[in-house]
N, C-alpha and C positions, 0 to 999 in steps of 0.2 A: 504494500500500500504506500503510496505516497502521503503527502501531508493529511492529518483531519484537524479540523479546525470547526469545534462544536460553536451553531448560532445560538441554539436554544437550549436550554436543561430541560434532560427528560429525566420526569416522574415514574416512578412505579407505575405499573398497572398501565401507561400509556403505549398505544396501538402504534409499533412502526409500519411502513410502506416503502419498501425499495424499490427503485430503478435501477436496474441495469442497462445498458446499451453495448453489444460487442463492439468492440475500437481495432487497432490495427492486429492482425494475424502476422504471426511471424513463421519462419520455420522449427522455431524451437521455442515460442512463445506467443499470450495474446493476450489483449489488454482490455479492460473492461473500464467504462466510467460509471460510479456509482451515484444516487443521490438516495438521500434518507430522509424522508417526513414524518411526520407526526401528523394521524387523523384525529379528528375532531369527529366520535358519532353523533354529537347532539346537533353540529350543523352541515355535516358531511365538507368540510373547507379541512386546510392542512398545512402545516408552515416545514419550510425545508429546516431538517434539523443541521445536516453536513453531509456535504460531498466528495469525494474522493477518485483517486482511480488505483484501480488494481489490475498488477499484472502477476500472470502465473506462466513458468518455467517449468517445462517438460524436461524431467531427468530423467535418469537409467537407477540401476540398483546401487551402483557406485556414486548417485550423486554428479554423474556428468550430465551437461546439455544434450539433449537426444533431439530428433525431430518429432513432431506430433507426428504421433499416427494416424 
């Protein structure tokens, strides 16, 4: 994961909501952008809590770069 940088504090018992979106494919990784809300059921509205991007790295058993399969 890159930076997280929380806008809002979350409470117990509050309802998140991800976004993902797939970002660039690599040969041996791919990168994902995330956002996080917080819904609101009493008005169905939602405020971005923090978003992020995450990348994950195809290895082998040794912990080398592999290409996805």
């Amino acid at each position: 994961m890159d930076k997280v940088e929380f806008r809002k504090s979350v409470r117990q018992g509050t309802i998140l909501r991800f976004k993902v979106v797939k970002g660039k494919v690599g040969n041996t990784s791919v990168r994902y952008s995330v956002q996080v809300f917080s819904d609101s059921l009493r008005d169905g509205g939602g405020e971005e809590i923090f978003s992020t991007t995450i990348t994950f790295v195809c290895l082998d058993e040794k912990g080398i770069k592999t290409a996805i399969p």
